[in-house]
N, C-alpha and C positions, 0 to 999 in steps of 0.2 A: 725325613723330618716333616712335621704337621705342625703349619700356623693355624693356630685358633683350636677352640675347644671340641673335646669331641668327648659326650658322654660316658661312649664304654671306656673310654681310657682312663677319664677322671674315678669311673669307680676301682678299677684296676690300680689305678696309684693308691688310691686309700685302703685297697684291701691287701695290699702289700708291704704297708707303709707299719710298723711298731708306734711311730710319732711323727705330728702335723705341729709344723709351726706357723703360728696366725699371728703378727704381729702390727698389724692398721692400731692407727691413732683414732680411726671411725670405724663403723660394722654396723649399720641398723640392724641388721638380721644377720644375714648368710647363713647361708647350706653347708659349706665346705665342716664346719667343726661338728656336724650334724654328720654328713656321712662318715666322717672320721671315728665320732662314736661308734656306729651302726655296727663300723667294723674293727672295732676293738682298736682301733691307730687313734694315741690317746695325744687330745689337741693339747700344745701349750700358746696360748694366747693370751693375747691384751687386754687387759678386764674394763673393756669399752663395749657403749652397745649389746646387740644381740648377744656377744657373743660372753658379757658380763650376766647374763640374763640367763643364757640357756646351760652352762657348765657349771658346776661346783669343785670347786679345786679341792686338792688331794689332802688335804691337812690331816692332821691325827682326831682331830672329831669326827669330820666329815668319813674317813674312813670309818672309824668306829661306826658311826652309824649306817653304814656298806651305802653311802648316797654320792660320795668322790667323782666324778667323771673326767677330771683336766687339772694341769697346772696356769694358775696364771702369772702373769706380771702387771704391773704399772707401764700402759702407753708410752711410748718413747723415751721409757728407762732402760738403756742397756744393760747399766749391772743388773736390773731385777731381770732382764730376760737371761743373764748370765745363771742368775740364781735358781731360777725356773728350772732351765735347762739341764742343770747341776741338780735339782731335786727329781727331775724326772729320772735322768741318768743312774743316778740312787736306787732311785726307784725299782728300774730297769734290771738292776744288778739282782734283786733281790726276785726270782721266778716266781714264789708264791704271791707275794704282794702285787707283780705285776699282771697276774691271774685274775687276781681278785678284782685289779682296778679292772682290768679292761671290759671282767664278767659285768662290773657295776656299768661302765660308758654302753656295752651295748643293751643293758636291759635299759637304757635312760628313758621314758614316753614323752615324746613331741606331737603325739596325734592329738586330734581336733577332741576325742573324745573326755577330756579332761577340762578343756578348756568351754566345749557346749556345756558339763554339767557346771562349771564354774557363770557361763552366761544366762544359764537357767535360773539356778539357783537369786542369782543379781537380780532378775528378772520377775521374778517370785517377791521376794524382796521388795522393790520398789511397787510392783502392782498392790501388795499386803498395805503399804504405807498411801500407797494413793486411794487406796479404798477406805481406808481409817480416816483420810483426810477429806474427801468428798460427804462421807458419811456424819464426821463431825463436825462437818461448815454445816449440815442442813436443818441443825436443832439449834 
């Protein structure tokens, strides 16, 4: 037995795991539904925080559009975590569908490089309008 964390374990739990239940009242961030993605162990969590931010739950749009990544629930709602866990369960049963999802959770991108063209672009943006604005105080 091992107290306290040890990284090659944690990936080994997620890459063995079919489903990750995240259920905090708070999450600024966290990694854990991130590597759960990575490896197709599809998170059901509390749609708090990060981790309302980084997943798209499984609904019939979201699948249609192949952008699905997780099931959520409502914070400290048990029956919704009941219901969650009942639709992933569904889910589960059905091999193609759960193909599909898990293909969508790991192709998900969390890398920096979406996120620099999105601070670029801002960036671009406000310098355009600060130039418009320096330029038209001087007439």
């Amino acid at each position: 037995m091992h107290d306290g964390f040890n990284e090659a374990d944690a990936h080994l739990l997620h890459a063995g795991s079919d489903i990750v239940i995240q259920p905090p009242r708070f999450e600024p961030c966290g990694l854990t539904q991130l590597y759960a993605l990575r490896y197709g162990a599809i998170p059901i969590v509390a749609r708090t925080g990060g981790l309302a931010e980084t997943i798209i739950d499984a609904n019939e749009a979201a699948m249609a559009a192949r952008v699905a990544t997780r099931f959520h629930f409502e914070p400290g709602s048990v029956g919704d975590l009941y219901h969650a866990v009942d639709r992933a369960l569904v889910a589960f049963s059905d091999p193609g569908f759960w193909r599909r999802l898990q293909s969508q959770a790991m192709k998900a991108d969390f890398g920096w490089e979406r996120s620099a063209r999105q601070f670029a672009r801002l960036y671009r943006t406000l310098l355009m309008k600060g130039t418009t604005a320096v330029s038209g105080s001087a007439h």
